[in-house]
C-alpha positions in Angstrom: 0.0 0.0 0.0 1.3 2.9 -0.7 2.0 6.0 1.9 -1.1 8.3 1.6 -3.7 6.0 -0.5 -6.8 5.4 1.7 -7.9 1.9 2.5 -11.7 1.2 1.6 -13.7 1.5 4.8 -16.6 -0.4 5.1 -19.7 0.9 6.2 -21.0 -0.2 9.6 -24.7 -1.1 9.5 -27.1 1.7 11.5 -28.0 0.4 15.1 -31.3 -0.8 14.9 -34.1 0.6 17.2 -34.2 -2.4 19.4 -30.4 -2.6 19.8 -30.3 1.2 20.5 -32.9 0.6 23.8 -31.2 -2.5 24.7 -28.4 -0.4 24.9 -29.9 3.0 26.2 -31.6 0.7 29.1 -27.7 -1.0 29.5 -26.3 2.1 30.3 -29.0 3.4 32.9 -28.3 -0.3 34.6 -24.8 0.0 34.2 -24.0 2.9 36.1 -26.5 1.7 39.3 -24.8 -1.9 39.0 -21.0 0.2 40.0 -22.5 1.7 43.0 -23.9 -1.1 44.2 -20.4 -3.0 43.4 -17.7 -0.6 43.6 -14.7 -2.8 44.0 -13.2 -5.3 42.0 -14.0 -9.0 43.8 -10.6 -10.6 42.2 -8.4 -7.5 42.5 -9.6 -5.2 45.3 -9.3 -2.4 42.3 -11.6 0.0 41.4 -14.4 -1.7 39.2 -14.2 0.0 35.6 -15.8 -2.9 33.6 -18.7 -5.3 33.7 -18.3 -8.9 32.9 -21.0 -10.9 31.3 -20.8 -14.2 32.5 -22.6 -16.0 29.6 -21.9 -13.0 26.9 -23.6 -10.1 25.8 -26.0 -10.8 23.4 -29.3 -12.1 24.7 -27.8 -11.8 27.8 -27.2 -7.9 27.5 -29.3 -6.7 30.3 -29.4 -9.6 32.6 -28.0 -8.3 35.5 -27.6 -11.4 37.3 -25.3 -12.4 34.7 -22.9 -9.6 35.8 -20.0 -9.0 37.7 -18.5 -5.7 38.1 -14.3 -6.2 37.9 -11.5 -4.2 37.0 -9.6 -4.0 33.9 -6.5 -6.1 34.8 -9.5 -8.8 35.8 -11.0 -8.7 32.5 -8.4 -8.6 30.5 -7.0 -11.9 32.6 -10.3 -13.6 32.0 -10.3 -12.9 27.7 -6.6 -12.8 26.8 -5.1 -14.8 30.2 -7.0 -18.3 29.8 -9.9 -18.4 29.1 -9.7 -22.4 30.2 -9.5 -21.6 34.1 -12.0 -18.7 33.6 -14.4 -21.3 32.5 -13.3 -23.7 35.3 -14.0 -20.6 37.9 -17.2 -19.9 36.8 -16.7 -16.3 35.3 -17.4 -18.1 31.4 -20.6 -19.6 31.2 -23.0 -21.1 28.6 -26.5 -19.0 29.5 -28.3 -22.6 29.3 -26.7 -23.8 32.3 -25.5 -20.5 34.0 -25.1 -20.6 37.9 -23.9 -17.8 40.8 -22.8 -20.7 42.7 -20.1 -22.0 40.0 -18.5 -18.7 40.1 -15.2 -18.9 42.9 -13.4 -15.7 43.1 -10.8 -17.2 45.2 -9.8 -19.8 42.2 -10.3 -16.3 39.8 -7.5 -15.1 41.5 -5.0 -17.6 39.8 -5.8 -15.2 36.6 -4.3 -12.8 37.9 -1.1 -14.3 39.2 -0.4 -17.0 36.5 -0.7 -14.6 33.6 0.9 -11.7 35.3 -1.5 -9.1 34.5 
């Protein structure tokens, strides 16, 4: 390619209405979710980010299928292993999702055996 010449962008497709309230309602329960969990359960940071447990999609405004972490957490649980995420609870299938699979304590590991 040569220095100056554009690349082709392509055209994102327009929100649709239903996405756009899905994600207006998000934010409103977004920002209540962080004061009612402040802190980060697996670093003791600052939460900055929510986790969805079983994903966004149909999951998007299922607040039981949060948890409010830190960056450092949430970049452990994506990019550190995803394989003891899953074994700690904090990746689940939304078919078979469960609070009481989640252990913090095991979430932890993340943290120290990827050195984030």
């Amino acid at each position: 390619m040569k220095i100056g010449s554009m690349m082709k962008r392509t055209k994102l497709r327009p929100m649709s209405a239903k996405m756009r309230d899905a994600m207006s309602e998000y934010r409103e329960k977004k920002a209540i979710f962080f004061e009612n969990h402040p802190t980060c359960p697996i670093t003791g940071e600052i939460a900055t980010d929510i986790h969805h447990i079983c994903g966004r999609g149909k999951y998007l405004n299922e607040e039981n299928t949060w948890i409010a972490i830190s960056r450092k957490a949430h970049d452990a649980i994506h990019f550190g292993g995803q394989k003891l995420a899953r074994e700690c609870g904090l990746l689940q299938d939304g078919k078979s999702f469960s609070r009481d699979k989640i252990n913090i304590e095991k979430a932890k590991e993340l943290i120290v055996l990827h050195n984030i």
